[in-house]
Backbone bond lengths (Angstrom), bond angles and torsions (degrees), N, CA, C in turn:
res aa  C-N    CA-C-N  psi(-1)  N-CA   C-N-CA  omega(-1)  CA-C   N-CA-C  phi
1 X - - - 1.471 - - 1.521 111.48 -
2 X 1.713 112.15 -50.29 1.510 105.99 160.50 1.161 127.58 -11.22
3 X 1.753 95.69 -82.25 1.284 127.50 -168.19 1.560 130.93 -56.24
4 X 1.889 102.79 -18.74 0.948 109.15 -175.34 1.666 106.79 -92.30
5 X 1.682 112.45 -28.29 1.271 107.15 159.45 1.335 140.35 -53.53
6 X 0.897 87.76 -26.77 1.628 113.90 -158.21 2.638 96.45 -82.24
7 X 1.322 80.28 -37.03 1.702 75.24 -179.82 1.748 94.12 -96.33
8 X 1.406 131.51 -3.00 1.434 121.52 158.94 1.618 123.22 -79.61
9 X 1.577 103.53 -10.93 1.458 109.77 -177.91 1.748 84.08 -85.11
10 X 1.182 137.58 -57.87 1.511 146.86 -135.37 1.558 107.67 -85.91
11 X 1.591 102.02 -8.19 1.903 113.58 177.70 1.205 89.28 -78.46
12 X 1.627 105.20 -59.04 1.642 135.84 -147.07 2.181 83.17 -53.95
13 X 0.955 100.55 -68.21 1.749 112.39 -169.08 1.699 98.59 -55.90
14 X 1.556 126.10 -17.23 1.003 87.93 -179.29 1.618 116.47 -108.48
15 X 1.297 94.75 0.92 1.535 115.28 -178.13 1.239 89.67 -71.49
16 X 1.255 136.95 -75.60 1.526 148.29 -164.96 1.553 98.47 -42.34
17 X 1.254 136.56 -63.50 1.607 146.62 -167.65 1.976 90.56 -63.54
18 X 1.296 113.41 -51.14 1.582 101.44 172.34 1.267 133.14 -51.38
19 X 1.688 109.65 -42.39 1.426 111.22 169.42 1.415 115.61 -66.03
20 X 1.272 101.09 -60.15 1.663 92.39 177.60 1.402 131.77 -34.25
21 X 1.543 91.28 -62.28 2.048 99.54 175.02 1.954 105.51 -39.88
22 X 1.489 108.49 -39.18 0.885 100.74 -167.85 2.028 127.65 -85.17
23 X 1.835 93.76 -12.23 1.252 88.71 171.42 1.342 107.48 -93.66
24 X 1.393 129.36 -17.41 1.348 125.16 154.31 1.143 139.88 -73.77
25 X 1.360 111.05 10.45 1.261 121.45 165.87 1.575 113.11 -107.42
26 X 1.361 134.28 -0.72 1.424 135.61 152.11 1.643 113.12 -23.29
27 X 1.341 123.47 134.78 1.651 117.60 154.92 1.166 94.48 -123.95
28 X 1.615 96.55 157.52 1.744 102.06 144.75 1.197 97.67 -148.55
29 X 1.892 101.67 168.32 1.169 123.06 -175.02 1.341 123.42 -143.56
30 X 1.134 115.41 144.46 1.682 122.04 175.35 1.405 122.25 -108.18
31 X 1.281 123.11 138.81 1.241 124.38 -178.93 1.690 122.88 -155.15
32 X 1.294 120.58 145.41 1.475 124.23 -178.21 1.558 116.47 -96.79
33 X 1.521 121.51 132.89 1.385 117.72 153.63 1.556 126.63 -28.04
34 X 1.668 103.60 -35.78 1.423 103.59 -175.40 2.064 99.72 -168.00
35 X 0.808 110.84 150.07 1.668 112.70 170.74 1.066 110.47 -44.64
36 X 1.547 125.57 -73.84 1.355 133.86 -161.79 1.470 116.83 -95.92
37 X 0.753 151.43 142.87 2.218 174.19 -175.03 1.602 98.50 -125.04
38 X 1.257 100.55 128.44 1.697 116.32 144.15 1.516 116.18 -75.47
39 X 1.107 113.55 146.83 1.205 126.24 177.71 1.602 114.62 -65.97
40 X 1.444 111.09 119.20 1.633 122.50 -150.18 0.849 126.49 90.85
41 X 1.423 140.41 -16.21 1.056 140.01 -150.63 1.345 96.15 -107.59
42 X 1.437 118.46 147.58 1.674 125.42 -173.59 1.539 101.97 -68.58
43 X 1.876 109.62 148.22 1.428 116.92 175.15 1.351 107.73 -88.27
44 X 0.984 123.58 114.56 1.654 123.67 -175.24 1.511 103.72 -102.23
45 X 1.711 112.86 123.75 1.816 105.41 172.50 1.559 102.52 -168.43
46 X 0.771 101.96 173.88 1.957 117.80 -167.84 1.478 109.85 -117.98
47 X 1.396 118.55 155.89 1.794 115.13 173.81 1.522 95.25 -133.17
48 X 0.911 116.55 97.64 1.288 116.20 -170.40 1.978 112.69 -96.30
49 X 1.377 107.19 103.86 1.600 109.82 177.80 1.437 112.62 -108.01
50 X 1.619 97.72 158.80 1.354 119.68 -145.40 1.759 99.17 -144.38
51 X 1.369 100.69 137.40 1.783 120.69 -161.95 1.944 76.34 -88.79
52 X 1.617 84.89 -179.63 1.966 106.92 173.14 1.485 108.90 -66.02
53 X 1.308 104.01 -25.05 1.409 98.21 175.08 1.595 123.71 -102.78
54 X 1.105 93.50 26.64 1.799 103.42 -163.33 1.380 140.67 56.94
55 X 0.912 110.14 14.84 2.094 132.44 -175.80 1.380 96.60 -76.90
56 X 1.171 149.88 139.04 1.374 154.32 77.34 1.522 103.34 50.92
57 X 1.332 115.49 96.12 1.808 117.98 152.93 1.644 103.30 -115.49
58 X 1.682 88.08 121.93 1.200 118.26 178.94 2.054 108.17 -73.31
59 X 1.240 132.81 116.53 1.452 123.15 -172.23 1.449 100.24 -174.69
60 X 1.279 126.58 -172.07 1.446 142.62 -172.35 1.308 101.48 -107.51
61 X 1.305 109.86 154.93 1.635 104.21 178.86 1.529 101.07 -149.55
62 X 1.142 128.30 167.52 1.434 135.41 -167.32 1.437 123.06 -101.64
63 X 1.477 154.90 115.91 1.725 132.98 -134.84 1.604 95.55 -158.56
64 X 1.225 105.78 122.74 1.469 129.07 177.41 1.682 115.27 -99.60
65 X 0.959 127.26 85.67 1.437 133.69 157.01 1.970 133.36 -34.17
66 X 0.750 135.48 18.32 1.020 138.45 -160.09 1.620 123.71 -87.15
67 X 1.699 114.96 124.88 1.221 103.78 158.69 0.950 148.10 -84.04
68 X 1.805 144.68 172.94 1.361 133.50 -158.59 1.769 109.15 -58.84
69 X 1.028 117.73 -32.63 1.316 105.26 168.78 2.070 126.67 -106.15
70 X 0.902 95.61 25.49 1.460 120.90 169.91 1.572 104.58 48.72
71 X 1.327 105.74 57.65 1.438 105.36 174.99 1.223 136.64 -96.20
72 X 1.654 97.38 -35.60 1.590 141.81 153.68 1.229 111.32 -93.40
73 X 1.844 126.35 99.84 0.850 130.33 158.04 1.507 125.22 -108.16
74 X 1.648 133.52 157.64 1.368 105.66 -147.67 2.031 88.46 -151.90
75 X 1.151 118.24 92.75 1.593 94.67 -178.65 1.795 114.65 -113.72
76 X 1.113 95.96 170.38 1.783 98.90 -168.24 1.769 97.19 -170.72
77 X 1.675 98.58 148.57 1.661 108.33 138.84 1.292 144.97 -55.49
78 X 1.232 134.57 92.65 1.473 101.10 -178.55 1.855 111.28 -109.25
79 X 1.101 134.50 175.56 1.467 138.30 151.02 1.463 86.41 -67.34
80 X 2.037 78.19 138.56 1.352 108.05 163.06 1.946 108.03 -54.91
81 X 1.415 93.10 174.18 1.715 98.81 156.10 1.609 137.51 30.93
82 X 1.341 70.80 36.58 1.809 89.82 -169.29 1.299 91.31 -131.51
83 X 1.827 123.65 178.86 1.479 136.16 -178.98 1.621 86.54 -112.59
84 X 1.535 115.02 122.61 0.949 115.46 150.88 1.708 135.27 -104.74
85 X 1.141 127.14 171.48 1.527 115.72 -172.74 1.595 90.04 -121.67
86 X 1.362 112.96 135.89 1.934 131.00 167.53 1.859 108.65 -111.08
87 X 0.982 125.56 116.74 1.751 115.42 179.52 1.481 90.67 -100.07
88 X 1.275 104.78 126.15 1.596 116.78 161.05 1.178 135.23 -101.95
89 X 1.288 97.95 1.45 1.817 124.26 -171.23 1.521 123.15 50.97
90 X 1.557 93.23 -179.94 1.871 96.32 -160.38 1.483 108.13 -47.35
91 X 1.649 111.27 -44.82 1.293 133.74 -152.67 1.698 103.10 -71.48
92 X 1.448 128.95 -0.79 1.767 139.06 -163.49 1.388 80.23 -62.49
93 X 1.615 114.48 134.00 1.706 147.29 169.19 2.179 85.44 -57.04
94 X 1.065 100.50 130.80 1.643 110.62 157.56 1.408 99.94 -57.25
95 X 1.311 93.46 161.23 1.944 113.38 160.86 1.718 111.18 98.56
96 X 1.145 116.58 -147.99 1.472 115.02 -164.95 1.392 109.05 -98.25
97 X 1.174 124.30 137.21 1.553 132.44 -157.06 1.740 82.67 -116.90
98 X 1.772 114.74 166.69 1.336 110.62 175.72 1.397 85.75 -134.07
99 X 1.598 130.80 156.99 1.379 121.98 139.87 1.622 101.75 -113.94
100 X 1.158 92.28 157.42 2.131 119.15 169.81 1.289 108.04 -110.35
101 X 1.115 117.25 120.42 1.259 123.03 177.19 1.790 112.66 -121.08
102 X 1.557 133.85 97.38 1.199 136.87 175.78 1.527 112.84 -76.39
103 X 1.289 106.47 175.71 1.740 119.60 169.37 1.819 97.12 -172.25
104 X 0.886 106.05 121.37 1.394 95.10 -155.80 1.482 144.55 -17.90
105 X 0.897 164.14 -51.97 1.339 144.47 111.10 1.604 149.81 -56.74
106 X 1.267 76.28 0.13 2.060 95.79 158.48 1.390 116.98 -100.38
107 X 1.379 121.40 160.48 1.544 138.79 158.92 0.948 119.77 -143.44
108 X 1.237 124.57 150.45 1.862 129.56 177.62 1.821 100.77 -138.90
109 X 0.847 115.42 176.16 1.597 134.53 -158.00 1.298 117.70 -125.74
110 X 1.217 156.27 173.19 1.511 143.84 140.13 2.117 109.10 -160.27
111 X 0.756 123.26 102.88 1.807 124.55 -174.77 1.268 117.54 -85.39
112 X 1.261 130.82 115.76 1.800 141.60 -174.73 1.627 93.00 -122.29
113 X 1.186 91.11 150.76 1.649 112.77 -178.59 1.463 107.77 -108.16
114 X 1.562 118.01 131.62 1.663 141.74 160.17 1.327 95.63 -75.71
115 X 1.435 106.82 110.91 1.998 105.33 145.92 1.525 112.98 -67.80
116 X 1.525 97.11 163.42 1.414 107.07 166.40 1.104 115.57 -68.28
117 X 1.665 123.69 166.57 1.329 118.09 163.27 1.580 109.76 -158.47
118 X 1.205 90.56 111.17 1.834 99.75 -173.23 1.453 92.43 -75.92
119 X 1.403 111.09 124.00 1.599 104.61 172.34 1.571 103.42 -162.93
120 X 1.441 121.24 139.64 1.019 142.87 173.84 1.549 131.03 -129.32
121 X 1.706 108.69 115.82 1.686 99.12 176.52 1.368 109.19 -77.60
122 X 1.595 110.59 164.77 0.713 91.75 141.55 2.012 116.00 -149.50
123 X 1.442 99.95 -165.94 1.908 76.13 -173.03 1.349 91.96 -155.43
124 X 1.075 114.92 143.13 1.528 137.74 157.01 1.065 164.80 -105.14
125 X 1.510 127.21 50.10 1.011 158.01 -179.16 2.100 116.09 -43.59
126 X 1.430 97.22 116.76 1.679 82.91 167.88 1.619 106.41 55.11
127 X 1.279 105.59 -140.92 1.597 109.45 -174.71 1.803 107.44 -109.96
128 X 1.002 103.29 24.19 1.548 126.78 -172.46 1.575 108.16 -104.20
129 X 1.218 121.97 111.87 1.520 131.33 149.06 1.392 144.85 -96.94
130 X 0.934 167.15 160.90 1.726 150.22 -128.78 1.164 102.30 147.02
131 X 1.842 93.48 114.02 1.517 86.84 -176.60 1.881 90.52 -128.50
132 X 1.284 106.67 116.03 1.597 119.33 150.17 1.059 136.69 -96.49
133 X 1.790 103.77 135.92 1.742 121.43 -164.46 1.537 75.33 -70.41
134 X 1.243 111.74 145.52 1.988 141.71 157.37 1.054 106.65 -124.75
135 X 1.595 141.56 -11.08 1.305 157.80 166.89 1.920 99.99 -44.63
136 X 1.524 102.46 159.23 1.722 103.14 156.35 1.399 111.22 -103.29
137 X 1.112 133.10 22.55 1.484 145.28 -170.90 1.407 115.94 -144.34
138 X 1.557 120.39 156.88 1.679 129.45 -160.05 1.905 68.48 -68.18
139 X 1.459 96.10 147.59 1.561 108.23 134.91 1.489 116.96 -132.64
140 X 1.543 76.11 146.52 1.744 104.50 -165.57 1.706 107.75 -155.45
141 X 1.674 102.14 102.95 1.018 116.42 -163.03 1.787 85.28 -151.97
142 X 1.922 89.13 159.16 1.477 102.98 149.15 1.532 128.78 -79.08
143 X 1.423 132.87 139.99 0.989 142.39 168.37 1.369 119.35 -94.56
144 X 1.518 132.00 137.63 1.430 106.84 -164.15 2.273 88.50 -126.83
145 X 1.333 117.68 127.16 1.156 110.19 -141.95 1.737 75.00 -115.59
146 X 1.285 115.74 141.57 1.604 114.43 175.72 1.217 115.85 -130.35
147 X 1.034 140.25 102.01 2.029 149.39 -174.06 1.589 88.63 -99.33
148 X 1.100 99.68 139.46 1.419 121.69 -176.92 1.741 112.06 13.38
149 X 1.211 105.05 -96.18 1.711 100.22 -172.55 1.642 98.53 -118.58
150 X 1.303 110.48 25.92 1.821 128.11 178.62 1.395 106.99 -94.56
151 X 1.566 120.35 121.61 1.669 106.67 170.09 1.604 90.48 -120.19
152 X 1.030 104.55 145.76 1.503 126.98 160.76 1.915 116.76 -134.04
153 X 0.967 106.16 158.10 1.180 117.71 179.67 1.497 121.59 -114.52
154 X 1.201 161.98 174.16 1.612 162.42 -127.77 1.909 102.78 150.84
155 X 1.288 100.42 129.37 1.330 109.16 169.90 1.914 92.60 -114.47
156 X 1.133 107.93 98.64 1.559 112.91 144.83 1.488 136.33 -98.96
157 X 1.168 119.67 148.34 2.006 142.56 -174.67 1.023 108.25 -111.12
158 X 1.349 132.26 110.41 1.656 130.02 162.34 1.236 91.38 -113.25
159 X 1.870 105.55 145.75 1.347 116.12 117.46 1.699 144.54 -37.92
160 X 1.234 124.58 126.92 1.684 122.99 169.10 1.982 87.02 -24.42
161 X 0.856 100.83 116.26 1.809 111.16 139.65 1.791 105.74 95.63
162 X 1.982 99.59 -10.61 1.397 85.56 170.44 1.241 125.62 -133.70
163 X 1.498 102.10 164.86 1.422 127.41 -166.73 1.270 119.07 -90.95
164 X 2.037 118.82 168.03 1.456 110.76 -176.26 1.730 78.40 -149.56
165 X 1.403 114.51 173.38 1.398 119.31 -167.94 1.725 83.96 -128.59
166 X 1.326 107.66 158.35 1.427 111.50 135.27 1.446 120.37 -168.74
167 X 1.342 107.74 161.35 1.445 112.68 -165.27 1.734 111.00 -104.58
168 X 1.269 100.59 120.92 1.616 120.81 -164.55 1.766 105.13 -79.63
169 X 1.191 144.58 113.01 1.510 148.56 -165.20 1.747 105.65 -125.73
170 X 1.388 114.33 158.01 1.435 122.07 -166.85 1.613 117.48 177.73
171 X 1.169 116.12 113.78 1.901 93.46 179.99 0.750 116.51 -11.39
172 X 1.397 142.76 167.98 1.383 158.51 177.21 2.004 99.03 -76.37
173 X 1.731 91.90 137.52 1.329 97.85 -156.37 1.290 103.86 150.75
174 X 1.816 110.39 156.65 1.215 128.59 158.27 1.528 112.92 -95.41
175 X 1.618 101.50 147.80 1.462 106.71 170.84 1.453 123.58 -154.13
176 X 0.941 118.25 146.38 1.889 138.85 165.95 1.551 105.45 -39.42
177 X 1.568 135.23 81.70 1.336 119.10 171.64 1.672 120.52 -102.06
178 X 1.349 86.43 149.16 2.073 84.86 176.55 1.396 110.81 -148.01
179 X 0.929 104.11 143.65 1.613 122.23 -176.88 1.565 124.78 -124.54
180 X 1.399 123.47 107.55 1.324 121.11 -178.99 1.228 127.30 -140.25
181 X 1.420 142.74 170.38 1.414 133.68 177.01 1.410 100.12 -136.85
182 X 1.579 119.82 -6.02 1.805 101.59 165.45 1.363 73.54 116.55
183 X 1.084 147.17 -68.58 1.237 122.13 -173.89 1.441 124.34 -92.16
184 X 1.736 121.18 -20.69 1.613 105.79 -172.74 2.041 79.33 -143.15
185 X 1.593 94.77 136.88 1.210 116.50 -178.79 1.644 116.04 -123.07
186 X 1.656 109.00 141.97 1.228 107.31 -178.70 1.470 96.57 -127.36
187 X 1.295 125.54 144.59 1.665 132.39 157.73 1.205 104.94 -140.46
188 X 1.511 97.21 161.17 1.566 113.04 -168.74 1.767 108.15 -164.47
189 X 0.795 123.25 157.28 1.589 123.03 -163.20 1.449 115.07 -138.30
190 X 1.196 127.41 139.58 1.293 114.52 -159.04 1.139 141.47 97.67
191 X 1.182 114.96 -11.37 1.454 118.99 -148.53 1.598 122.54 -101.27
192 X 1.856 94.75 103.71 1.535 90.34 -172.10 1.397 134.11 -62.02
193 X 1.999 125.43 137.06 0.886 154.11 -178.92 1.540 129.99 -92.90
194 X 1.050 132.51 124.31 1.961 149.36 172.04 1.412 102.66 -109.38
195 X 1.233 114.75 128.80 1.236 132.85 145.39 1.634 122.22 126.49
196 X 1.391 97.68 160.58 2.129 107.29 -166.71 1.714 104.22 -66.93
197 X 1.035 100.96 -5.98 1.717 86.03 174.92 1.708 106.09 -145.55
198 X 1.247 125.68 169.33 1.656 131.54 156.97 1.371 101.55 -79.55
199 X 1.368 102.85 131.77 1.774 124.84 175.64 1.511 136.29 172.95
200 X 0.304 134.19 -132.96 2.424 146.49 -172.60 1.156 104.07 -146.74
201 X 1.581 134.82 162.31 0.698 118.70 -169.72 1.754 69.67 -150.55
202 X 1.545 143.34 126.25 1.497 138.21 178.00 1.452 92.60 -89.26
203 X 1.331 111.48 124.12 1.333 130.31 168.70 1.576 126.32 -51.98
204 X 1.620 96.77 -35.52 1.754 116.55 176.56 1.348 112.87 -47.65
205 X 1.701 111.58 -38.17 1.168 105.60 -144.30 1.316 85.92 -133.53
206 X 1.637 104.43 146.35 1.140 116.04 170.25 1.845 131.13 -79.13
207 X 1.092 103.33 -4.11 1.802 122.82 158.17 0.934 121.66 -89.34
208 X 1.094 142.54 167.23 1.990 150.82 -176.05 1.701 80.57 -66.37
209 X 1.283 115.59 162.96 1.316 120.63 141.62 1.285 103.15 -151.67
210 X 1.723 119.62 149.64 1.506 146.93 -163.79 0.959 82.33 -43.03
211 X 1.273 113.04 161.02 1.996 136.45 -179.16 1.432 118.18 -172.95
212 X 0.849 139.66 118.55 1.820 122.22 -169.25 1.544 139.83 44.84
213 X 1.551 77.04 5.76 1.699 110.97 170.63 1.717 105.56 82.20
214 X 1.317 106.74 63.92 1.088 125.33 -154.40 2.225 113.81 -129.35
215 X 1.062 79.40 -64.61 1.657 76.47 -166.24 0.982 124.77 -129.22
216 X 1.499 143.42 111.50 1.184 134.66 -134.67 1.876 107.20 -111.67
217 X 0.883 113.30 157.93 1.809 117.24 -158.82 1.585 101.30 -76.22
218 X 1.771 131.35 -28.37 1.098 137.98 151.68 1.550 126.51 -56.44
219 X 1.296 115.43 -0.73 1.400 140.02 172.55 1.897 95.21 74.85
220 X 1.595 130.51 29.43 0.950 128.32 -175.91 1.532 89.43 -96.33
221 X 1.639 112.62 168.05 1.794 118.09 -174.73 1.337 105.12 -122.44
222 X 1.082 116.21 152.98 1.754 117.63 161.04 1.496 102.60 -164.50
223 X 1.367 96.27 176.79 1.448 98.59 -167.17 1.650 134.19 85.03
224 X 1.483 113.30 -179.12 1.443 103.41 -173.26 1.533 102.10 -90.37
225 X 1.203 127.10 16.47 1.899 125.71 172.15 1.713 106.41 -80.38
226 X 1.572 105.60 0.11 1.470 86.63 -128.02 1.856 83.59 -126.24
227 X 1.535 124.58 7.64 1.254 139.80 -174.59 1.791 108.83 -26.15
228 X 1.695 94.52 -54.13 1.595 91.85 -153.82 1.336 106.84 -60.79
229 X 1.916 101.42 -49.03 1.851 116.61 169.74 1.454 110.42 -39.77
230 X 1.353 145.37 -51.62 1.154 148.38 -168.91 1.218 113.10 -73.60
231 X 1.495 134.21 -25.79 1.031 129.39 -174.29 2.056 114.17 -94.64
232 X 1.778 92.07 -21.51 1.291 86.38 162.45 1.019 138.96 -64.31
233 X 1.993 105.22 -37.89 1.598 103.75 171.82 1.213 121.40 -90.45
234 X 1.450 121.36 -19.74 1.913 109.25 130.65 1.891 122.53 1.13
235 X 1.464 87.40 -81.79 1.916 113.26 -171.75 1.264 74.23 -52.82
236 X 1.070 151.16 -103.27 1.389 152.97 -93.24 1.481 111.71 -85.37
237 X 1.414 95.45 -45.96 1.799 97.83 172.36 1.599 115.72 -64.16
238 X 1.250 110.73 -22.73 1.662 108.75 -174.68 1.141 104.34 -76.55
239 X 1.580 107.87 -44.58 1.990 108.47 175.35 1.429 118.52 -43.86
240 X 1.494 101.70 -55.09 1.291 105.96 169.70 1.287 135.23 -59.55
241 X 1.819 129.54 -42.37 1.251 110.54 156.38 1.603 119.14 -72.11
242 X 0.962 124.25 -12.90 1.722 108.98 165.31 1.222 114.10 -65.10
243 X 1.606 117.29 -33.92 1.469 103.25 177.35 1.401 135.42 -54.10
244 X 1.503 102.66 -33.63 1.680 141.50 -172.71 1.625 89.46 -76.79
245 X 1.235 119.89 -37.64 1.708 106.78 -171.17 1.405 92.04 -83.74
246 X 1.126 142.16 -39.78 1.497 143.35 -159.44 1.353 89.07 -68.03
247 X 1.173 124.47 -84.69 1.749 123.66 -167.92 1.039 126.52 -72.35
248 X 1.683 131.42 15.49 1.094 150.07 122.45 2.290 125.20 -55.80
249 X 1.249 88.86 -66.39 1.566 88.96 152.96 1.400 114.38 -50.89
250 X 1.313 145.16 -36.37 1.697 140.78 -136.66 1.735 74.87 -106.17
251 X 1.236 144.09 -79.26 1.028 139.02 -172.25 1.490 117.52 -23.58
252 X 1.236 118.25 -52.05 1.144 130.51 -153.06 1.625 94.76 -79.17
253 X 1.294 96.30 -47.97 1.817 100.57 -175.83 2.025 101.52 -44.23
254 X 1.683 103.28 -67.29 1.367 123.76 -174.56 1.303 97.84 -15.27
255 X 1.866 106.34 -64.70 1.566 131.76 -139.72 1.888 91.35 -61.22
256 X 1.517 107.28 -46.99 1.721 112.69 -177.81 1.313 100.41 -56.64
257 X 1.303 132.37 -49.02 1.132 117.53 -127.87 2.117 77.42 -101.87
258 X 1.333 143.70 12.12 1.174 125.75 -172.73 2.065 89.48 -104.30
259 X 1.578 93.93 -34.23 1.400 102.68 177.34 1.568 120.04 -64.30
260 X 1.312 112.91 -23.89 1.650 111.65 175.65 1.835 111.32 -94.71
261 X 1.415 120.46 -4.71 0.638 126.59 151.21 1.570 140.21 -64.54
262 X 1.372 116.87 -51.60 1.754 129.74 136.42 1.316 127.58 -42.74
263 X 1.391 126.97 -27.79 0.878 126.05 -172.95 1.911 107.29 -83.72
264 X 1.599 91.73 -29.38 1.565 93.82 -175.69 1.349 114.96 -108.31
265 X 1.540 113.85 23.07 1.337 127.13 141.92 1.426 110.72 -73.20
């Protein structure tokens, strides 16, 4: 009877020392297709778990998404040992991303990097333009805005996610418009135009404001938007000093002609 306890305690102890070794012998692991991601672009990576003896256990596992400042957090199931895909969209914060990967009382880690991405849509509707950052970073770039055979240029600043409107003006008329910053371009053809000069019109504000170097918030003009205005006060100044030369000459004539008169007294 001892003896028979005694080899039921020594199963019992060795069953117990088997499980254990064996739940302490679980791994897991995390891993990336590649270090670095563009912004939008799908996160591709694997969790790869591992028995006491290191073989492949096929199961679900638990996965934390998170960026360095935990703003964007992202969780899901996935199968083990497989490539999975995470979309974080255009808008994913730059810098070092973490995933967590559980299995019940284990976790492992793995860190891929978001590039920046200066990026701006933009769209053109009617006589209406709108340009939104889709970027994860301020953009702040020149815009170079083109009405028919008119270029102007625009320095705009967005915030990640925001937008500004503005309203595009031109004598009355159709025209060829394009909009670009060197990296994302819009054209469109056709596109009917209102107003006494080529320019922007900033939606924010209820005054003109500068635009392609165009229109000034005092309703004063400069620049190449601003041809027809410039050339009037062009005309005007020449009228005016010719006038000043005309009745400058006429004097002078008078002045001879009072002096040859005295003289031929």
């Amino acid at each position: 009877m001892k003896r028979m306890r005694r080899w039921l305690v020594l199963i019992f102890c060795i069953i117990f020392l088997s499980a254990l070794t064996m739940a302490q012998g679980n791994k897991i692991e995390v891993s990336t297709i590649k270090e670095s991601f563009q912004a939008g672009e799908k996160i591709t990576f694997k969790v790869s778990l591992y028995d006491y003896e290191n073989n492949l256990v096929d199961d679900e596992v638990s996965v934390l998404v998170e960026d360095a400042e935990k703003r964007v957090k992202l969780e899901k199931i996935v199968p083990s040992n497989k490539l999975v895909d995470i979309d974080l969209g255009e808008n994913a914060p730059n810098g070092y991303w973490k995933i967590t990967a559980k299995y019940q009382d284990i976790e492992a880690t793995g860190l891929f990097y978001v590039e920046t991405n200066e990026l701006a849509r933009f769209d053109l509707e009617n006589d209406m333009l709108t340009v939104t950052n889709v970027g994860n970073t301020k953009y702040s770039k020149n815009i170079q805005i083109i009405i028919g055979d008119t270029i102007g240029v625009k320095k705009v600043e967005l915030d990640v996610g925001e937008k500004i409107k503005f309203r595009l003006i031109a004598p009355d008329g159709t025209y060829n418009v394009k909009i670009t910053d060197g990296k994302t371009s819009i054209s469109k053809s056709g596109v009917v135009l209102t107003g006494e000069v080529v320019g922007i019109l900033d939606e924010r504000l209820s005054e003109r404001n500068p635009l392609t170097g165009g229109i000034n918030p005092g309703g004063g003009d400069s620049g190449p938007f601003n041809l027809r205005r410039s050339s009037f006060i062009y005309v005007f100044f020449v009228v005016v000093l010719g006038g000043i030369i005309l009745l400058t000459i006429e004097k002078r004539v008078r002045k001879k002609a009072v002096e040859s008169q005295v003289e031929s007294q």
